[in-house]
C-alpha positions as CSV (number, residue, x, y, z in Angstrom):
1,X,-0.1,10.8,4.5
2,X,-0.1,11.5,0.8
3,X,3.5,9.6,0.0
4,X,3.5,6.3,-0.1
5,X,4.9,4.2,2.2
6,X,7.9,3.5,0.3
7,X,8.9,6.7,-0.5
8,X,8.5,7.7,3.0
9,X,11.0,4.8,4.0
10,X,13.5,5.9,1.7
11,X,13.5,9.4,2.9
12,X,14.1,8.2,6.7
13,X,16.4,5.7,5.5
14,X,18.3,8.8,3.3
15,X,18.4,11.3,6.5
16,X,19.8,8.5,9.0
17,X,21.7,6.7,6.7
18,X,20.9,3.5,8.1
19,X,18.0,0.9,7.4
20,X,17.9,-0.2,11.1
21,X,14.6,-1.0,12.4
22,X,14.5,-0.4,15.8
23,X,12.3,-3.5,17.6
24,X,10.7,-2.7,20.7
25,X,9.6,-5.2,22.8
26,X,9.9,-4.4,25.9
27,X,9.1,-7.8,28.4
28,X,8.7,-7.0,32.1
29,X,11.3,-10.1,33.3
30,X,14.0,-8.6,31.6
31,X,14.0,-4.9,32.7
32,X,16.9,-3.2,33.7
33,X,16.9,-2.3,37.8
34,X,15.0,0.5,38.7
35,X,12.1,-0.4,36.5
36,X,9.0,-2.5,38.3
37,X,7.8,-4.6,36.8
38,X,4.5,-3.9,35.5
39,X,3.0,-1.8,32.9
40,X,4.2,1.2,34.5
41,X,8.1,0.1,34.0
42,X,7.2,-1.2,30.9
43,X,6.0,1.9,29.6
44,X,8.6,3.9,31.2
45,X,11.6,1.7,29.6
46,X,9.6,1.4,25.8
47,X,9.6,5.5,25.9
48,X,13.3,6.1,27.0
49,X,14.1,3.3,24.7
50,X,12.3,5.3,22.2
51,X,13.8,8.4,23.2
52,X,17.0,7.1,23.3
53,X,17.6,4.9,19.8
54,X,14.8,7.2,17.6
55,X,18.0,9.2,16.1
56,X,19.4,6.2,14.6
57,X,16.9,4.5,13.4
58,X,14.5,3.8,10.1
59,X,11.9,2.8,11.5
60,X,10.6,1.8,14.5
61,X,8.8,-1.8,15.1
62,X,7.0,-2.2,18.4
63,X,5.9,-5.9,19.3
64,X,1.9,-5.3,20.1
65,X,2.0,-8.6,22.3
66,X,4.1,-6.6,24.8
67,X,1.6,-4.2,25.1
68,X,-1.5,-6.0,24.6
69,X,-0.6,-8.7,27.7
70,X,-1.8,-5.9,29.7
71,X,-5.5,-5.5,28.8
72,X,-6.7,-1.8,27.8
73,X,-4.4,-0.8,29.8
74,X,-1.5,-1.9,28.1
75,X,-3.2,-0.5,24.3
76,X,-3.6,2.8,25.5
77,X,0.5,3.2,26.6
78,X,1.1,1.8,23.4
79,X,-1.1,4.4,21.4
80,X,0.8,6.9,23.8
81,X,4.0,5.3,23.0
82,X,2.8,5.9,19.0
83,X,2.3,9.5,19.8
84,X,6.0,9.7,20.5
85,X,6.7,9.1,17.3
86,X,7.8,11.8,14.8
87,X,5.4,12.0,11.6
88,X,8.5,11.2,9.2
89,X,9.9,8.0,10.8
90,X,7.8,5.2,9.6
91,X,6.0,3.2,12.6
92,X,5.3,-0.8,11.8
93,X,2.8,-2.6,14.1
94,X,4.2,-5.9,14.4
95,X,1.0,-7.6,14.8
96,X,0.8,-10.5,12.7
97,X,-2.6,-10.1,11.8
98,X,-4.6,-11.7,8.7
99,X,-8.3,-13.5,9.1
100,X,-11.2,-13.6,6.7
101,X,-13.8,-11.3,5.4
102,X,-14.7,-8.5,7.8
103,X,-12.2,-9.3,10.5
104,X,-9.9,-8.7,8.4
105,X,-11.3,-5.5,7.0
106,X,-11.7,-4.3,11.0
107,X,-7.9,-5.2,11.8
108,X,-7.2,-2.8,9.1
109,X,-9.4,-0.1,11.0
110,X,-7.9,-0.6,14.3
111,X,-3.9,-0.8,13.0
112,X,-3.8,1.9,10.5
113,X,-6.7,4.1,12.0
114,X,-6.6,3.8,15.3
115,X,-3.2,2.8,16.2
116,X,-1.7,5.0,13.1
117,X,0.2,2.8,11.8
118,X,2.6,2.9,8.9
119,X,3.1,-0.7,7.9
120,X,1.9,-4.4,9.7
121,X,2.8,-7.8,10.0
122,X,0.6,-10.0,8.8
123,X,0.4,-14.0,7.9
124,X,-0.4,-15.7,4.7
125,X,-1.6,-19.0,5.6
126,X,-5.6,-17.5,5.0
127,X,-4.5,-16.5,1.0
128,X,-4.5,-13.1,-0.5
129,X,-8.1,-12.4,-0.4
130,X,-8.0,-12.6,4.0
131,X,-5.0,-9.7,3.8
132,X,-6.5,-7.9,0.7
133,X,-7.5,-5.3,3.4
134,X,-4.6,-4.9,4.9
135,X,-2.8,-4.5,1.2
136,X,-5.4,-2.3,0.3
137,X,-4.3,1.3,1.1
138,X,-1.7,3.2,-1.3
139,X,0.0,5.3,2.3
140,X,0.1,1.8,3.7
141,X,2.1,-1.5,3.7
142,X,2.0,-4.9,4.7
143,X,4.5,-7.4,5.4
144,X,4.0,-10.4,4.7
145,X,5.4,-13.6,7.1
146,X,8.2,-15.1,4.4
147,X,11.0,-17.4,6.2
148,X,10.9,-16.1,9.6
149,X,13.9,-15.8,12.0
150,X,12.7,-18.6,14.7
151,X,14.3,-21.9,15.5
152,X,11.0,-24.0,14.4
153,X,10.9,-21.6,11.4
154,X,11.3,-24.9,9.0
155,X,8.7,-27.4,9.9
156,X,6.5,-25.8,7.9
157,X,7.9,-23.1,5.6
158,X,10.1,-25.1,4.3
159,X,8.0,-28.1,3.3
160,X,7.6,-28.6,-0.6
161,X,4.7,-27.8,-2.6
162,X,4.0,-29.8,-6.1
163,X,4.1,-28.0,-8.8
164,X,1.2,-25.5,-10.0
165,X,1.0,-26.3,-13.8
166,X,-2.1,-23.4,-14.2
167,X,0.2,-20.7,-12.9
168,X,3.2,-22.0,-13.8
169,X,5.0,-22.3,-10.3
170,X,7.9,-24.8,-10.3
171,X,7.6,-27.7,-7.2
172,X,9.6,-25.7,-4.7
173,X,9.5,-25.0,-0.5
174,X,6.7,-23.2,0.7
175,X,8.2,-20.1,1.6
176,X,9.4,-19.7,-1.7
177,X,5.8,-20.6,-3.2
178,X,4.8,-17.5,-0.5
179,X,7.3,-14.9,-2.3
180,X,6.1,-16.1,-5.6
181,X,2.4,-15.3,-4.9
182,X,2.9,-12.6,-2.4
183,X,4.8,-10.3,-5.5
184,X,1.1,-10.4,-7.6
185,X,-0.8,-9.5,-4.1
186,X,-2.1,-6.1,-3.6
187,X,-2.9,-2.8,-5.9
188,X,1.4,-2.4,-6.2
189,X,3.5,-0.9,-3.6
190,X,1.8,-1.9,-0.6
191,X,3.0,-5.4,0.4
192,X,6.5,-6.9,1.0
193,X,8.1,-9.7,3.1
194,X,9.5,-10.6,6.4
195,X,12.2,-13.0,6.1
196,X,14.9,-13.7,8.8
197,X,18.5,-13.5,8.7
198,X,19.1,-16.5,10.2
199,X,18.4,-18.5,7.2
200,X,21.2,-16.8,4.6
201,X,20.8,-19.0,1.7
202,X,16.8,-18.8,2.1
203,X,16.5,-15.3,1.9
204,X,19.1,-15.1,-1.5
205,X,17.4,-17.0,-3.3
206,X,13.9,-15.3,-2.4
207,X,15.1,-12.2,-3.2
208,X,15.4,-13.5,-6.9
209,X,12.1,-14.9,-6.6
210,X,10.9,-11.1,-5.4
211,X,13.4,-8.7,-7.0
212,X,10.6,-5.9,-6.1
213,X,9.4,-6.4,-2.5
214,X,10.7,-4.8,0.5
215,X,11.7,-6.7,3.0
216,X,11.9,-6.6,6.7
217,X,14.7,-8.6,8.3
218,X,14.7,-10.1,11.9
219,X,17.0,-11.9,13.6
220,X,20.3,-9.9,13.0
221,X,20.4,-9.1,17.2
222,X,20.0,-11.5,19.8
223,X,19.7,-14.5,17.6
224,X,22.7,-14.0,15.9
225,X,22.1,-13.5,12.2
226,X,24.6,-12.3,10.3
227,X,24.5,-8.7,8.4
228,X,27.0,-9.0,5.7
229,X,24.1,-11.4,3.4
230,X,21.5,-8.9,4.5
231,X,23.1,-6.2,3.0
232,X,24.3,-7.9,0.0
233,X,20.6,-9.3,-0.6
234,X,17.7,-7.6,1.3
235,X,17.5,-4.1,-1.0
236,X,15.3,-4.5,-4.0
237,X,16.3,-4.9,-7.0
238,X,13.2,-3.7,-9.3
239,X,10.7,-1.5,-9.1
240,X,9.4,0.9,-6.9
241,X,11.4,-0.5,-3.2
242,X,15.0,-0.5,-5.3
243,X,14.3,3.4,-6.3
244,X,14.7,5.1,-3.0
245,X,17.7,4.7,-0.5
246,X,18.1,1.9,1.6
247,X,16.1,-0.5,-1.2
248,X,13.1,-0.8,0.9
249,X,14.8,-2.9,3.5
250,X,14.9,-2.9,6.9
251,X,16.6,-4.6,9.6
252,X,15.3,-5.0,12.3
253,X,17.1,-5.3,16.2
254,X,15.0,-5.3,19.3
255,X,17.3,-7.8,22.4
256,X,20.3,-6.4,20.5
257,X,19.7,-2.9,21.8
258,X,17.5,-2.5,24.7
259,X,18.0,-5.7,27.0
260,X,20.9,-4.7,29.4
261,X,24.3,-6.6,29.5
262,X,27.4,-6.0,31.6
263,X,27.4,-2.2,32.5
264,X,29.2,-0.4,30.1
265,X,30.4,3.7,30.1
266,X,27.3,4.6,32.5
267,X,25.2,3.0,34.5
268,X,22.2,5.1,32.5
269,X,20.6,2.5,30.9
270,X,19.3,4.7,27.9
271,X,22.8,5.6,27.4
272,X,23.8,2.6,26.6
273,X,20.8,2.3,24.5
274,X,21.7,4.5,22.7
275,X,25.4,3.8,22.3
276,X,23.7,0.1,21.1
277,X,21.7,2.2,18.4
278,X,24.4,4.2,17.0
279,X,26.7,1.3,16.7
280,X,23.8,-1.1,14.8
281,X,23.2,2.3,12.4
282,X,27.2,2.1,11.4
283,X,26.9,-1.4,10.9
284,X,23.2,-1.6,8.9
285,X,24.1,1.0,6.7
286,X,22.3,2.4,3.2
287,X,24.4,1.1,0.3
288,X,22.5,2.8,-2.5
């Protein structure tokens, strides 16, 4: 990889000329008949998923828990599931890492090494210095947990934080306070946020707290976000995210395209996947 991460974003974003994120998350209750579930099904369903939605989308953003609830086992169809993956389409590891010192430093290893990851989750409750490793590497990127997408999402994120006369930080919520210190983190280029779309007004006015970061939007799908505020404020606005197409954003749908509903044209499940796909693509599309 000798692009950055970035730039390799905006050229996926530029040939499908979409910035949906294709979620995978593939839980064993809710496969479609056919499929046993077990790891087996599991596997099965996450690669015709794959398979099936990989023309229309970004990027593609598998949910490690899915994967990891089944032991070794379970991390080896995942690295097989990564091997499916085309060089150019940019691969996030949803893993929500970020711990101290070494740990941190090994998470890096095993995500962007071993697993070959493009970009990570990761959580910024330990500070900058826990996730440095992860914000480290130039090919690389991290997202950083923002104003997630999740019911409880408030109890804690948006709590507010006195006012930081030193570095001149108003009093303000804490997921705010986050997007403040998360755009000085890292070498440049290399970090961004995750914040959900079911919080509209939240993620405006963090985007002109972080007119440069990327960000990566849940919540659009099965929770019912709505896309027109995503599109009007998830692309950057500065620097090196609001160069390329798409603005460095990224919207993510998982439920929304592979759990099964009423049968539609086929009773092929991965043709309705990717009917799903192609109709989130038209409606996520690249503005600029």
């Amino acid at each position: 990889m000798t692009a950055g991460y970035l730039a390799r974003l905006a050229a996926r974003s530029a040939a499908t000329g979409t910035v949906l994120c294709l979620g995978i998350d593939p839980d064993p209750a809710r496969l479609p008949a056919g499929f046993s579930r077990d790891l087996d099904g599991v596997e099965r369903f996450a690669a015709g998923v794959l398979e099936a939605a990989l023309p229309f989308a970004a990027a593609v953003k598998p949910n490690l828990a899915f994967f990891e609830a089944f032991g070794s086992a379970g991390v080896a169809a995942l690295e097989r599931l990564r091997a499916k993956v085309p060089a150019d389409v940019p691969f996030v590891a949803d893993a929500k890492r970020g711990d101290i010192g070494t740990t941190a430093t090994r998470q890096a290893v095993a995500l962007f090494d071993v697993l070959g990851a493009d970009a990570v989750t990761v959580s910024p409750y330990l500070g900058e210095a826990a996730v440095a490793p992860l914000l480290g590497r130039g090919d690389r990127y991290a997202y950083v947990l923002c104003r997630t997408s999740n019911d409880g999402a408030g109890e804690l994120q948006d709590l507010v934080v006195a006012e930081d006369t030193n570095a001149k930080m108003p009093a303000e919520r804490l997921h705010e306070r986050v997007a403040r210190r998360v755009a000085t983190w890292g070498p440049g280029d290399t970090v961004g946020l995750v914040v959900g779309a079911t919080a509209p007004e939240e993620l405006a006015t963090i985007r002109a707290i972080a007119p440069a970061l990327a960000f990566l939007v849940p919540g659009v799908g099965a929770q019912g976000g709505a896309v027109d505020p995503v599109l009007a404020h998830g692309p950057a606005t500065a620097g090196a995210a609001a160069v390329g197409s798409g603005g460095g954003l990224l919207v993510n749908v998982s439920r929304g395209i592979a759990d099964d509903g009423p049968e539609e044209a086929s009773d092929d499940p991965f043709e309705r996947v990717a009917t799903r796909a192609r109709e989130w693509a038209r409606r996520l599309p690249v503005l600029r």
